[in-house]
SENUDREN-301909 format. One record per residue (C-alpha): residue number from 1; chain; x, y, z. Coordinates in Angstrom, 1 decimal. Layout:
! SENUDREN-301909
- n, chain, c1, c2, c3
- NUM, A, X, Y, Z
...
//
This chain:
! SENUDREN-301909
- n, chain, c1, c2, c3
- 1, A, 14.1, 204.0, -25.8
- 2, A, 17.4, 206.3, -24.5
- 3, A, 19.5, 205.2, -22.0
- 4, A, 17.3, 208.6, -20.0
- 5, A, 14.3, 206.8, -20.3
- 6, A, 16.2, 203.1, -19.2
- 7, A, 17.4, 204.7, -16.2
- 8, A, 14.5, 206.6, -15.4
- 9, A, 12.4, 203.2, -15.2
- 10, A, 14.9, 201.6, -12.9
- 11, A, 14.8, 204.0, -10.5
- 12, A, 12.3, 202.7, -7.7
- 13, A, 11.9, 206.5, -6.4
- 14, A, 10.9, 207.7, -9.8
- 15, A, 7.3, 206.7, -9.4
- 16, A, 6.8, 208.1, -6.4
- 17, A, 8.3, 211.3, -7.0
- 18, A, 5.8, 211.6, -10.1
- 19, A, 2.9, 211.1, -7.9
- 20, A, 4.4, 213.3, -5.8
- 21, A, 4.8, 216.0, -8.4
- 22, A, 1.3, 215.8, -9.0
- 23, A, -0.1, 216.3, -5.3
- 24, A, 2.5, 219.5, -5.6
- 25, A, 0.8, 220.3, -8.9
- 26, A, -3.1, 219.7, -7.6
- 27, A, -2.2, 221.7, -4.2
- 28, A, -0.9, 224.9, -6.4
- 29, A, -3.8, 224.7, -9.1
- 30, A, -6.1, 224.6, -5.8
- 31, A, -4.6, 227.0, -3.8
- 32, A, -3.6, 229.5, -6.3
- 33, A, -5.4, 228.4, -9.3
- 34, A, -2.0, 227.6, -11.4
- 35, A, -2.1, 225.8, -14.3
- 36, A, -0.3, 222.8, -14.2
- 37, A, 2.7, 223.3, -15.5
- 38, A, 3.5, 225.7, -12.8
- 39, A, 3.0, 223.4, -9.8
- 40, A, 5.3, 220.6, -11.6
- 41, A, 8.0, 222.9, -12.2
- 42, A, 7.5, 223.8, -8.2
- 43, A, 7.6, 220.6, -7.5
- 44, A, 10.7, 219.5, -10.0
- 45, A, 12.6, 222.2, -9.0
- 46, A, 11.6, 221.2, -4.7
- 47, A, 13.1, 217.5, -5.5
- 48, A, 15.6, 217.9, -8.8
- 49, A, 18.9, 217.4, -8.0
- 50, A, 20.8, 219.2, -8.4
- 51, A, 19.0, 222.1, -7.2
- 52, A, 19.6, 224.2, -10.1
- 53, A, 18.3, 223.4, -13.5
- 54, A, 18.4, 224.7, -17.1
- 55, A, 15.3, 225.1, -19.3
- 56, A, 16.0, 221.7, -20.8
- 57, A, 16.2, 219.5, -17.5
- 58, A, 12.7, 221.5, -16.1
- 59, A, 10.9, 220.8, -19.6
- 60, A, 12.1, 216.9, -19.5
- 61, A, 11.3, 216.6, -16.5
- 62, A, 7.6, 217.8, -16.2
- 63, A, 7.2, 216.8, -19.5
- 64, A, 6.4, 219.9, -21.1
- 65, A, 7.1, 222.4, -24.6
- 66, A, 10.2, 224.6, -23.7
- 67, A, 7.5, 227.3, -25.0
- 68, A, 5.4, 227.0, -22.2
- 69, A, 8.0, 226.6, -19.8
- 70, A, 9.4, 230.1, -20.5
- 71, A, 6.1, 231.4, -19.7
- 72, A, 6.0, 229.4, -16.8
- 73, A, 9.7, 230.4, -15.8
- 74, A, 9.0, 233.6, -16.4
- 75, A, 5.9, 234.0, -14.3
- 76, A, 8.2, 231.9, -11.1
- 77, A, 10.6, 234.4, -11.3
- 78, A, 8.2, 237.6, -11.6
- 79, A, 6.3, 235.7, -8.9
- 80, A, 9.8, 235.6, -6.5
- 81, A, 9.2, 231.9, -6.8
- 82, A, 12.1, 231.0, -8.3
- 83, A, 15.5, 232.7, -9.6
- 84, A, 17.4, 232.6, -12.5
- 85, A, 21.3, 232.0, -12.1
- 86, A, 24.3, 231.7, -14.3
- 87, A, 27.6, 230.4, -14.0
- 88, A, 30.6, 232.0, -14.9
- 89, A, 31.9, 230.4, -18.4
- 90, A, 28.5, 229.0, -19.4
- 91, A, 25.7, 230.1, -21.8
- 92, A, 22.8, 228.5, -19.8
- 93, A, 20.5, 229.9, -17.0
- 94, A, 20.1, 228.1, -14.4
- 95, A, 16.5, 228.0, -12.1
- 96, A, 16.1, 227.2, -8.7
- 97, A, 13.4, 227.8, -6.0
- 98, A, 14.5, 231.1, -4.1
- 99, A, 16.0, 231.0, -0.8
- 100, A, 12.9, 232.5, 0.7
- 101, A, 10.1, 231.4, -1.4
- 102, A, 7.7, 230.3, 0.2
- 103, A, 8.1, 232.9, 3.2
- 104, A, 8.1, 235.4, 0.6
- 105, A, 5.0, 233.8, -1.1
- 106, A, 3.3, 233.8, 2.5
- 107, A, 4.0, 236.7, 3.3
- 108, A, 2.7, 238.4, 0.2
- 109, A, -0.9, 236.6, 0.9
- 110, A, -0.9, 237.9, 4.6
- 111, A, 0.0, 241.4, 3.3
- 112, A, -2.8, 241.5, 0.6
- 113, A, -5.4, 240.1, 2.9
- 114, A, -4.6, 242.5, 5.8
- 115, A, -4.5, 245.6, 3.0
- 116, A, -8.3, 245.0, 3.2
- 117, A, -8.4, 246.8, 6.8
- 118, A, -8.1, 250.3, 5.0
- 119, A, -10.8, 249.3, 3.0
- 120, A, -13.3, 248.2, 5.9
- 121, A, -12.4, 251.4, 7.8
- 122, A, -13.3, 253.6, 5.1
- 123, A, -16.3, 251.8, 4.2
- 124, A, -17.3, 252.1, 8.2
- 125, A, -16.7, 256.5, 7.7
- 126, A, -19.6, 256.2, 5.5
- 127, A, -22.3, 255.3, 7.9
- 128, A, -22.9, 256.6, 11.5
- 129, A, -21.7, 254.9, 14.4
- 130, A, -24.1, 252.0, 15.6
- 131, A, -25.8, 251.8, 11.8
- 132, A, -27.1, 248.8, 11.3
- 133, A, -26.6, 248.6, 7.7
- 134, A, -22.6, 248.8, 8.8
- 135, A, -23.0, 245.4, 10.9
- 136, A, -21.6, 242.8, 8.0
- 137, A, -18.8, 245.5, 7.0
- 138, A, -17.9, 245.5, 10.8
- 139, A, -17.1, 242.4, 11.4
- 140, A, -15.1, 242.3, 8.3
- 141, A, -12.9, 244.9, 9.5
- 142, A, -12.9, 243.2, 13.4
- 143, A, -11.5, 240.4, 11.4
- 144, A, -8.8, 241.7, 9.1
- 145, A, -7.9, 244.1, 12.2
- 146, A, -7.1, 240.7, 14.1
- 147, A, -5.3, 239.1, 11.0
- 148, A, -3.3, 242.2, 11.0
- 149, A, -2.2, 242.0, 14.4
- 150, A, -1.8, 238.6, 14.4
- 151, A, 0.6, 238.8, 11.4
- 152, A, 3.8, 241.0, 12.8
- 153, A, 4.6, 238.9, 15.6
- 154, A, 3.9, 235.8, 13.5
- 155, A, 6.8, 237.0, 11.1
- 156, A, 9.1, 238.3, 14.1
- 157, A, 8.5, 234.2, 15.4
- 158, A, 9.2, 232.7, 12.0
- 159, A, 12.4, 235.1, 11.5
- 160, A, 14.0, 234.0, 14.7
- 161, A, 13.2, 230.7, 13.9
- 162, A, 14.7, 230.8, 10.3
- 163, A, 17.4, 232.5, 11.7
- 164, A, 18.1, 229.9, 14.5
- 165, A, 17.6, 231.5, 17.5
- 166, A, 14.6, 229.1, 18.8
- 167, A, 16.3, 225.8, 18.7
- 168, A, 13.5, 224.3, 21.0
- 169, A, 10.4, 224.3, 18.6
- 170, A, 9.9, 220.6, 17.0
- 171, A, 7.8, 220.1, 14.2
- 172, A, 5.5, 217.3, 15.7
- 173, A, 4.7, 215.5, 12.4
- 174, A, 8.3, 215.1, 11.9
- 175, A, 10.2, 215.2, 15.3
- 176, A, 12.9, 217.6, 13.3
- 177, A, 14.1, 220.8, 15.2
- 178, A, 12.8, 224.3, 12.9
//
């Protein structure tokens, strides 16, 4: 056993932070239908301290080939999930979660869900007014119309929230100031 593996077991958090690696990992395979490896680096890189990590630490710590992991690394970055940085007089690359990742990840959903407005509108030009054939393609574009209007002042909330300016919104589970 190496003194890694010693200290890792006396660490009464360590548990804990496995399992909760794994509800990070579950949550991203169900959501966005990840494979594993990509919610525990997530999750390792949410927790890891520090916050910025080489290829090594990530692949010990989710127990993983460093193969795989530069796929998975890879994919985070191309995803804008996470970043690569280096430090002046070193060889390695560094990864952390980017500043605005999971805005950014959000925001990216809304965007593609709302694009299907254009689509539903020009479906509707192909029948007349009041066709009943329209009805199911209607209310599709009724919804993503909503979702699209919804979704601007949703951002220009979160922004001045991110940004500081709303000091008096409490997260209720939590009781901490956003």
């Amino acid at each position: 056993m190496s003194s890694d593996d010693a200290g890792r077991e006396q660490d009464p958090d360590a548990e804990r932070l496995r399992a909760w690696m794994e509800q990070v990992t579950a949550w991203f395979m169900q959501q966005a239908g990840w494979p594993p490896i990509m919610g525990r680096t997530m999750g390792w890189l949410m927790i890891s301290e520090p916050p910025e990590q080489t290829a090594a630490q990530i692949a010990e710590a989710v127990q993983a080939s460093r193969a795989s992991l530069t796929t998975t690394l890879r994919l985070l970055t191309e995803a804008r999930m996470v970043q690569a940085v280096t430090r002046a007089g070193e060889r390695a690359t560094y990864y952390r979660i980017t500043e605005d990742a999971w805005s950014g990840v959000l925001k990216r959903r809304l965007e593609s869900l709302t694009s299907f407005v254009d689509i539903t509108a020009e479906g509707l030009r192909l029948f007349p007014e009041g066709e009943v054939r329209a009805a199911r393609m209607r209310e599709a574009h009724r919804m993503f119309t909503w979702l699209n209007s919804e979704a601007e002042p949703m951002w220009k909330r979160w922004d001045a929230v991110n940004r500081g300016d709303r000091t008096d919104e409490t997260n209720e589970e939590d009781g901490m100031s956003l």
